[in-house]
N, C-alpha and C positions, 0 to 999 in steps of 0.2 A: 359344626360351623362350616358355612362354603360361601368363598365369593366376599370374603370380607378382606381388610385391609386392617392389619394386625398388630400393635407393638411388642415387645417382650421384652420388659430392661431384666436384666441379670440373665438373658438369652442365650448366653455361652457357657453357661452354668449347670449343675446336674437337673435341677426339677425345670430349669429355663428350656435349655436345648431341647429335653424330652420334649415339652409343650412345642418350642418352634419344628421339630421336625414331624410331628404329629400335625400340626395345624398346617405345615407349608403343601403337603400335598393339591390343599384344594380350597387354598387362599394364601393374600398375596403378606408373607411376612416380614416383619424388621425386626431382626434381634440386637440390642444394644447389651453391652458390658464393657467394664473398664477391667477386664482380666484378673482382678485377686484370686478370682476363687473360680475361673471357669476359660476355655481354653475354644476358641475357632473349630479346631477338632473334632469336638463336640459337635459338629452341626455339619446338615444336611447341603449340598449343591445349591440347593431351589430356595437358601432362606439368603435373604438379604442381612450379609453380619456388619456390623458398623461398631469396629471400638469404640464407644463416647462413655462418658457416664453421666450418671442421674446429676449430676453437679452441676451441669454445663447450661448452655442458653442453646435457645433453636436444635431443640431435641424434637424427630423426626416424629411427631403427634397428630400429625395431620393424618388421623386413624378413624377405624369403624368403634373397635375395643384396645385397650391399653392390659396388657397382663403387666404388673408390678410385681417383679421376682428379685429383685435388687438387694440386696443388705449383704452386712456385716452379720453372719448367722450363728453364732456360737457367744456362749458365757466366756470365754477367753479370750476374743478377741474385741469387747467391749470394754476387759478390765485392765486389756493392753493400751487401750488409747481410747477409753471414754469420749473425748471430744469428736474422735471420729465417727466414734459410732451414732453418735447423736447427728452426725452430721449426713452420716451416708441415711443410716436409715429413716430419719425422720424430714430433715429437710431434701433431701433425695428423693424421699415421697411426695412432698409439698409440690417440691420442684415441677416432678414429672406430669401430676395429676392439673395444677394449674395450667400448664401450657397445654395442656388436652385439651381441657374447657374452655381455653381461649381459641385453639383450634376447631371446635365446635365436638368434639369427642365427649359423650356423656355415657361412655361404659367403663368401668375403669374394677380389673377382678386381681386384688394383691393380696400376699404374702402376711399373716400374722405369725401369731404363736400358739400351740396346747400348755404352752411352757409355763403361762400367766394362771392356771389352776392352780398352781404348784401339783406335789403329791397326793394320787387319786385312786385309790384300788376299787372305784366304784366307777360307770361310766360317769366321764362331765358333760354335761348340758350348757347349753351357750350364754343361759343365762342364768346361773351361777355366780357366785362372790370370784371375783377373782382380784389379785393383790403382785406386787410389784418385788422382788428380792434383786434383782438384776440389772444392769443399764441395758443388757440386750430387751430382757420384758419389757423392760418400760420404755423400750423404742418402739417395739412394735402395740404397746398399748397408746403410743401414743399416735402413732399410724389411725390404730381406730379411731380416737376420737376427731384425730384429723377430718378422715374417710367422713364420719357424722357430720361437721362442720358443711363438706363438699355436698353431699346427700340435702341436710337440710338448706343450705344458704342457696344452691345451684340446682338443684334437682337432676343432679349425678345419682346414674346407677352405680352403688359404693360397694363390692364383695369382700370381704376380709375373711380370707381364708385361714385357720387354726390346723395346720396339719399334724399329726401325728407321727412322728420317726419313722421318715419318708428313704425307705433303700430301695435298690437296684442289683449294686455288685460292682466290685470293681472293674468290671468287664468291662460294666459301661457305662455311663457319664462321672459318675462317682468319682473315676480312677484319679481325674486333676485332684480331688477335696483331698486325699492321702487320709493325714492323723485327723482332718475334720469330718469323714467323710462316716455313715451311720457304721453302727460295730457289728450289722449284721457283714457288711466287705472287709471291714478288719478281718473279723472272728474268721471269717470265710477265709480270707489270705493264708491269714497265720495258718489254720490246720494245712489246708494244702501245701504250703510249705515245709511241714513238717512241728510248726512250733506252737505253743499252748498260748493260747488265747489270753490277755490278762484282763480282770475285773477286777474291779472297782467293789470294793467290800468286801460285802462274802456270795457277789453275785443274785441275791433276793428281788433286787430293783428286777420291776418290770415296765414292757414300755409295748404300745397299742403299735406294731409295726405296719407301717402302708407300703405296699409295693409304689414304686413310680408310675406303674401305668395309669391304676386306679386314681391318683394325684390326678394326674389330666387330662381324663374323663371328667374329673370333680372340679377345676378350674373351666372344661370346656360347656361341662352345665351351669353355673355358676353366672356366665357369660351370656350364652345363649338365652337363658330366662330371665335374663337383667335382675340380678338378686342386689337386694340391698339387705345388709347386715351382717353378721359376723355368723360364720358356719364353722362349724367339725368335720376336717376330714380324716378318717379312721375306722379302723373294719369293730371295734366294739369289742375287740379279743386283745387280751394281756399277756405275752409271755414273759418270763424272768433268764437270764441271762444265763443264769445257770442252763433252763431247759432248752435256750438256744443254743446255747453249745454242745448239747447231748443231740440235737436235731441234728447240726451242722457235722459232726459226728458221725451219725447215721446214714446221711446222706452222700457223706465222700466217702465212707468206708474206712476212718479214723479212728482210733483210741486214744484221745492226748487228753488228758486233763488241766483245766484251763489252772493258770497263776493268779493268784488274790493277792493284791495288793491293796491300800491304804488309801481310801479315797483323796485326794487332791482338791478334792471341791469341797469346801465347807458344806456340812450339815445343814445349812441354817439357808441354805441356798438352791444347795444338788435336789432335785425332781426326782424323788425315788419311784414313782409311781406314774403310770400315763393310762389313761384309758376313755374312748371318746363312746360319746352318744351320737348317734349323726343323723337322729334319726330328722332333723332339724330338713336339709338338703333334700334329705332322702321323700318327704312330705312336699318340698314345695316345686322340688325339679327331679324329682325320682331317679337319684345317683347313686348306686348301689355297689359295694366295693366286691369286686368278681375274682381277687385272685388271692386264696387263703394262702396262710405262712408257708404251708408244707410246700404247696405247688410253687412259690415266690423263691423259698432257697432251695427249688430244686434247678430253677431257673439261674441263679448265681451261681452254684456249685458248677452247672455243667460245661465250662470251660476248662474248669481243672478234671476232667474225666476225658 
């Protein structure tokens, strides 16, 4: 993208900030966040940051494209205050996307879930059964049908992104998220610290890890080819937690064996399994994810070396 006029809610956040300081180079950006979950820090000189949140009125939409990164993003902090969550992320949505529309903005590429599959040891395809266990799913399932609503009533171009357990490292944007932040920068912390990684079961769950970069490249193609509908983004590869810990291992020069502890999340909820098909994006805007696991945590690791 070049020479466009940008918005970014949840733009001080880990997958926001990436996007705005990726995109500020060589267009003119506005990142909005109301700081729960993402910090000024985060972001580049050249990006215009504006505390507001998706809640408010006369939200800065008078834009080319709208990126909607906003939410409440986690299974626990939906079940800590349900009302909120419905409220940030779904009318937060609403919010944002009509005062585009009314601004004359007819691009608009946000934030879904891989989460709404549930458990998947096979790749998922976008359209697929997919079913609600959560108040975070069923926020952002209800985003899509919103997004549908806008697409069909308005003839908005609507993107709903499905990402796939999107890391970095704590090095870098992640560091604000801490305990929310993906368990490739935990797992990562903990060894170089010296302490054992803890999992959840007996460590089996696997999950389709995406670097952040790849995230937005696939938000900025998304964009660029005015995509309407719901997309995967996900490199198509499963690792289990176990054999991430045996990488992250390898890669610092570590021997600690991670702690199993008692999963916390009910059965009847937890996503033991994540694995994307993409090849959906990869067909209609040729987005193709360029940076495998190994090279991704070797990227994390290398501040602790």
């Amino acid at each position: 993208m070049q020479d466009k006029r940008v918005l970014i809610t949840g733009g001080a956040g880990f997958i926001g900030s990436n996007l705005a300081n990726s995109l500020a180079a060589d267009n003119d950006v506005i990142a909005i966040d109301d700081e729960y979950l993402g910090t000024p820090e985060n972001l580049e000189t050249n990006v215009d940051y504006q505390p507001v949140s998706v809640l408010e009125d006369d939200l800065p939409t008078d834009v080319d494209v709208v990126f909607h990164l906003a939410a409440l993003s986690s299974y626990a902090m939906h079940e800590e205050n349900p009302t909120k969550g419905a409220r940030v992320n779904v009318e937060g949505f609403v919010n944002t996307v009509d005062q585009a529309r009314q601004d004359g903005c007819d691009t608009v590429v946000y934030a879904s879930t891989s989460s709404i599959y549930g458990s998947q040891t096979e790749p998922s395809p976008e359209d697929m059964p997919v079913a609600v266990n959560t108040g975070y799913e069923a926020s952002k399932l209800a985003r899509e049908r919103y997004a549908e609503y806008f697409g069909n009533h308005y003839d908005m171009n609507m993107a709903g992104m499905r990402f796939f357990s999107v890391y970095q490292g704590f090095e870098g944007a992640e560091e604000h998220k801490g305990e929310y932040a993906n368990v490739i920068a935990q797992f990562a912390g903990d060894l170089a610290d010296g302490n054992p990684p803890v999992l959840y079961g007996d460590g089996t769950q696997t999950r389709d890890f995406t670097h952040v970069d790849d995230i937005v490249r696939g938000l900025e193609c998304a964009a660029e080819h005015e995509l309407t509908g719901v997309y995967n983004l996900g490199t198509g590869d499963a690792y289990s937690f176990n054999e991430l810990v045996e990488m992250l291992n390898d890669e610092l020069d570590t021997d600690i064996q991670p702690e199993y502890i008692e999963n916390p999340i009910p059965d009847s909820v937890y996503v033991h399994d994540t694995c994307a098909d993409s090849s959906k994006i990869r067909e209609e805007a040729g987005w193709e994810p360029q940076i495998s696991l190994e090279d991704g945590l070797e990227r994390v690791c290398a501040p602790y070396q």
